[in-house]
C-alpha positions as CSV (number, residue, x, y, z in Angstrom):
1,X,54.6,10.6,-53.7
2,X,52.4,9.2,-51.8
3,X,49.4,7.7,-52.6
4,X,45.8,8.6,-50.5
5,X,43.5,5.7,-50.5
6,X,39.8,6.0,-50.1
7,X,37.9,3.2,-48.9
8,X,34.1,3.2,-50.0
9,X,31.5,4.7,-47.6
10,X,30.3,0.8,-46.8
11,X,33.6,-0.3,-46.5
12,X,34.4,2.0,-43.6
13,X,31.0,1.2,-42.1
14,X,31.8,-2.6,-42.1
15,X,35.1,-1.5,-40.1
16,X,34.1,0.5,-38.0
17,X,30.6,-1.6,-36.8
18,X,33.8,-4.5,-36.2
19,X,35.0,-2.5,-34.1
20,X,32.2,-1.7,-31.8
21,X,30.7,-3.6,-28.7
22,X,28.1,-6.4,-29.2
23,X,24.7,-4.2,-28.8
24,X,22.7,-5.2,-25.8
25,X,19.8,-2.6,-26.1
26,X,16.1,-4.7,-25.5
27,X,14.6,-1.8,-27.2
28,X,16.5,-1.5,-30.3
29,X,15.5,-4.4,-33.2
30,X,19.0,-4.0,-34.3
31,X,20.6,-6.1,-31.4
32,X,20.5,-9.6,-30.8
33,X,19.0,-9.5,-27.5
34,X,15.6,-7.4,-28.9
35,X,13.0,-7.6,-27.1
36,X,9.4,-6.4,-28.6
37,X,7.7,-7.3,-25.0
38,X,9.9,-5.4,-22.8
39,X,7.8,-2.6,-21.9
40,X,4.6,-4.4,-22.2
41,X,2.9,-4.1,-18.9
42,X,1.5,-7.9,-18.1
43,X,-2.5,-7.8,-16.4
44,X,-2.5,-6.9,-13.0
45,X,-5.9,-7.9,-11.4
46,X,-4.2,-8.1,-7.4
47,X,-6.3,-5.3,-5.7
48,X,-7.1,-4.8,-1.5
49,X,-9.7,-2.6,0.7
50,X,-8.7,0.6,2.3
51,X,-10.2,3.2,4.0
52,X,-10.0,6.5,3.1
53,X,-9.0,9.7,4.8
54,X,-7.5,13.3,3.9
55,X,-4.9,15.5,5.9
56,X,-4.2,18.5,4.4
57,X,-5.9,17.7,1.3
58,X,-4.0,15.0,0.3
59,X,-5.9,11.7,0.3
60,X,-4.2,8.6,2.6
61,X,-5.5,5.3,2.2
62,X,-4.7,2.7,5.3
63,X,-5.3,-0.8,4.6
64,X,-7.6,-3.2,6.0
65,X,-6.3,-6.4,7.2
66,X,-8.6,-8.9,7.3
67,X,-12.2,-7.7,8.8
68,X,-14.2,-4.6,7.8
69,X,-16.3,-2.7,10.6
70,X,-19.5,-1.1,9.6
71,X,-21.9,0.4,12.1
72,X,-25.1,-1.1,12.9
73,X,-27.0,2.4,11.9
74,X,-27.3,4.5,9.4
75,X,-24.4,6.1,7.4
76,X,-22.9,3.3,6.6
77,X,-19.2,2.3,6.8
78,X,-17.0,3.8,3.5
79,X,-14.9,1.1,2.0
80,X,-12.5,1.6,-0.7
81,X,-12.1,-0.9,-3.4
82,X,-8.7,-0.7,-5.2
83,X,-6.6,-2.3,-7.9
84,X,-3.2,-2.3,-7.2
85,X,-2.0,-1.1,-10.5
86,X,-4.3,1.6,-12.5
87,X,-2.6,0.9,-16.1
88,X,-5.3,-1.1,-16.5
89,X,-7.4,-0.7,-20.1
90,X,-10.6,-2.0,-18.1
91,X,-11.5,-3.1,-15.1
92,X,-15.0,-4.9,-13.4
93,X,-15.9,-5.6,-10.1
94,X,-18.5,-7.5,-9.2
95,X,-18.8,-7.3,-4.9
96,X,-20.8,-9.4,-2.8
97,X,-24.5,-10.0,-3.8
98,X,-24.9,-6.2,-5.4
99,X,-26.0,-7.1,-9.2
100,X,-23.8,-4.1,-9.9
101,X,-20.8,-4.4,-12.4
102,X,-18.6,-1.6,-11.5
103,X,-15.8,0.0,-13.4
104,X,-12.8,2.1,-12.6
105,X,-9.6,1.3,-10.6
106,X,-10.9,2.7,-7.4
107,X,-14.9,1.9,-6.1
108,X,-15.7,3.4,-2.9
109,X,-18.9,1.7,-1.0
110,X,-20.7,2.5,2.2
111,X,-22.0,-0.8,4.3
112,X,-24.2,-0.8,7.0
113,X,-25.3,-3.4,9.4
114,X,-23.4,-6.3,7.8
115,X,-22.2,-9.5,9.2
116,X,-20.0,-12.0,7.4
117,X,-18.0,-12.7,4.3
118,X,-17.8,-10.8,1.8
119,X,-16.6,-12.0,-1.5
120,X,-15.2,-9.7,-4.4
121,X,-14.0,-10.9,-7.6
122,X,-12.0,-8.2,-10.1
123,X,-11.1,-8.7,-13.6
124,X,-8.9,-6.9,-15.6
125,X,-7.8,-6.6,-19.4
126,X,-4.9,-4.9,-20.8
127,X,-4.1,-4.8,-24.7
128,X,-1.1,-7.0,-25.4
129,X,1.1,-7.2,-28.7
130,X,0.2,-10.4,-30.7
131,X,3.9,-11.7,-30.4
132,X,3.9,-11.3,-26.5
133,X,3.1,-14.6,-24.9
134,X,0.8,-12.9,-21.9
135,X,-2.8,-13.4,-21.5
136,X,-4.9,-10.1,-21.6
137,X,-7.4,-10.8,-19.2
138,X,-7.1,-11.6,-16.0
139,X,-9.2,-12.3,-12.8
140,X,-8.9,-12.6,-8.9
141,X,-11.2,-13.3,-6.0
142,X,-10.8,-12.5,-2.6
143,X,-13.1,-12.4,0.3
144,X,-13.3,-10.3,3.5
145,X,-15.3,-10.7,7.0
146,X,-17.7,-7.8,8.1
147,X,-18.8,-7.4,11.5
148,X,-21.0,-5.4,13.0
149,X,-20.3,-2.1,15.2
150,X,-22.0,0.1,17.3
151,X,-19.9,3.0,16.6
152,X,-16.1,3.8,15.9
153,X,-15.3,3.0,19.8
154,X,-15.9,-0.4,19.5
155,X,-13.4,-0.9,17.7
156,X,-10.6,-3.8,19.0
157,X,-7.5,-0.8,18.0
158,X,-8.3,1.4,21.0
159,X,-6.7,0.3,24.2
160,X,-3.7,0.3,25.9
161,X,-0.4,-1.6,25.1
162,X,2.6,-2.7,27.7
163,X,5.7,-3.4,25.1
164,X,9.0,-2.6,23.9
165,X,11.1,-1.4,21.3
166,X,13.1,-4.2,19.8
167,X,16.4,-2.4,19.6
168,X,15.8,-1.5,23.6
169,X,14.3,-4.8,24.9
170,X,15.0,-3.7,28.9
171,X,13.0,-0.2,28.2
172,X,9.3,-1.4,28.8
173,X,6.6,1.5,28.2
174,X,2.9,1.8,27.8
175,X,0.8,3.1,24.5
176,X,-2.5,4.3,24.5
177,X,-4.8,4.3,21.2
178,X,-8.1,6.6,22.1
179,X,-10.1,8.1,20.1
180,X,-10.1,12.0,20.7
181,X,-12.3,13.3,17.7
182,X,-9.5,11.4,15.2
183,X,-7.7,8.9,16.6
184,X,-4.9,9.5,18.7
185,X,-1.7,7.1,20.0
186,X,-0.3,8.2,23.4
187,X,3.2,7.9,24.6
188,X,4.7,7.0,21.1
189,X,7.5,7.6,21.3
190,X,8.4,6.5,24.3
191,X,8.4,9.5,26.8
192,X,6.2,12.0,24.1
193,X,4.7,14.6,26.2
194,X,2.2,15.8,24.1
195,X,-0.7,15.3,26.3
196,X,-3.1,15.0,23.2
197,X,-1.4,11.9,21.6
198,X,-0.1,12.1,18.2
199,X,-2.9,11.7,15.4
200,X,-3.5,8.4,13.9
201,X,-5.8,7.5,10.7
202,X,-7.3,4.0,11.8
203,X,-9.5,0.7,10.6
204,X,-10.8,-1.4,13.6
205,X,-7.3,-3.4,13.4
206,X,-4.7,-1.4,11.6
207,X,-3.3,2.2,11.6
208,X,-0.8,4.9,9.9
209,X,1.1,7.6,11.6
210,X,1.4,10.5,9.4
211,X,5.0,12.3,10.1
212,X,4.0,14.5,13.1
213,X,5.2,17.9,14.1
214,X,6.1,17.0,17.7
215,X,8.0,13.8,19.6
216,X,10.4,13.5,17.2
217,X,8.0,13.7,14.1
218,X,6.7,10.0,14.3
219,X,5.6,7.9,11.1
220,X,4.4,4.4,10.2
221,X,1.8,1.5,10.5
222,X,0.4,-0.2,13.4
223,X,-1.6,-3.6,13.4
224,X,-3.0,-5.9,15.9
225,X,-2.5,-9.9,16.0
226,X,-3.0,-13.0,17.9
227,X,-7.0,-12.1,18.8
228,X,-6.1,-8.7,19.1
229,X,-4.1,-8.8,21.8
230,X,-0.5,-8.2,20.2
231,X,-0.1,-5.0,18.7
232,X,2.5,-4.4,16.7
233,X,4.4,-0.8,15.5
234,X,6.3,-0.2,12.7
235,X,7.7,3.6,12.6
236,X,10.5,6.2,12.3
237,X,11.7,8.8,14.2
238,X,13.7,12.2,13.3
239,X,17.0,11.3,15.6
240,X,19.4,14.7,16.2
241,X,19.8,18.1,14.2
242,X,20.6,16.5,11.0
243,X,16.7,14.9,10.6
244,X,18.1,11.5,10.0
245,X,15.4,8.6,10.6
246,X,15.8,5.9,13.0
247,X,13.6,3.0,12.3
248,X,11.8,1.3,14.9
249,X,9.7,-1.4,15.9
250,X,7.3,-1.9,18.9
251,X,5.7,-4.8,20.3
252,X,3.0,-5.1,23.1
253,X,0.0,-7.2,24.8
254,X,-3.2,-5.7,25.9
255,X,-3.3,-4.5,28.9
């Protein structure tokens, strides 16, 4: 007859935890490669300046580069004042000369008639476990130059540009960035023949190109280097039947 052996319950366990892979889960304090920090989300105090616009209700927010125009009269200029992560437990701001502390992720400002540097310095704090070896508070300055304006045309965007795309270096072609109640680029892509232009949401230097419904539904950024004379574009279009996106870049001079 033979004979059925039982092993005890801890027994098996032993065996059968011998016979399983090495655990490599961070999250589980069982393994050897546990880590209690892995999900802790270190400070983040990096923020930039954007201005803000909506199209169809949904809020887009272009950058600014590196110089903010505000008009010389009333109404002021908005500017947007953003941290770059908003799982932040606090944050304060503390912009140019204003005796302000202000709070919040986001701080929207309106400037009028001012020249020069502006500094802003934001600092952050997020709770940390005790174990985790990051600091919770962080802080980062940055300035940026104002300049004074007139009124939206004087910005250095509008104009006309003599470039090409890089992929067809032979195929020269003009753009045209005027202001037509919004702002408007002409001619992009090459050949459009909308006659209005394709809508644009601008600063004085920079631009985005929300994904149009004509001339092969355009989208992307445009800036301006070199004194404002180089412009450069970075956008898609919708290439054939299937909608697949062709990246693109353009580069022109003033003209």
């Amino acid at each position: 007859m033979k004979k059925l052996i039982l092993l005890p319950l801890f027994a098996f366990s032993v065996l059968y935890t011998s016979c399983e892979k090495d655990c490599l889960d961070e999250r589980n304090p069982a393994c050897s490669n546990y880590d209690p920090c892995v999900d802790e989300i270190a400070p983040d105090a990096g923020f930039h300046f954007y201005r803000e616009f909506y199209d169809r209700s949904d809020a887009i927010y272009v950058p600014i580069r590196d110089t903010i125009y505000n008009f010389s009269t009333g109404g002021g200029s908005l500017v947007i004042f953003m941290a770059d992560d908003n799982r932040m437990d606090t944050y304060e701001w503390s912009i140019g000369f204003d005796p302000r502390v202000f709070t919040g992720s986001r701080v929207p400002l309106r400037f009028t008639n001012i020249d020069g540097e502006l500094s802003t310095t934001l600092t952050v704090q997020k709770e940390i476990k005790e174990e985790c070896s990051l600091e919770e508070n962080v802080t980062n300055t940055k300035s940026i130059h104002f300049k004074v304006v007139e009124d939206v045309n004087d910005f250095p965007i509008f104009g006309s540009y003599k470039g090409v795309n890089e992929d067809s270096p032979l195929d020269t072609f003009t753009v045209d960035i005027v202001l037509n109640v919004l702002g408007k680029i002409k001619n992009l892509p090459m050949d459009c023949t909308n006659p209005l232009g394709v809508t644009i949401f601008l600063t004085g230097r920079t631009f985005y190109i929300e994904n149009q419904y004509s001339c092969d539904k355009p989208a992307g950024t445009g800036y301006l280097e070199e004194g404002n004379q180089k412009l450069v574009i970075d956008y898609s279009i919708e290439s054939g039947e299937d909608g697949e996106r062709v990246s693109k870049r353009f580069i022109g001079t003033r003209q």
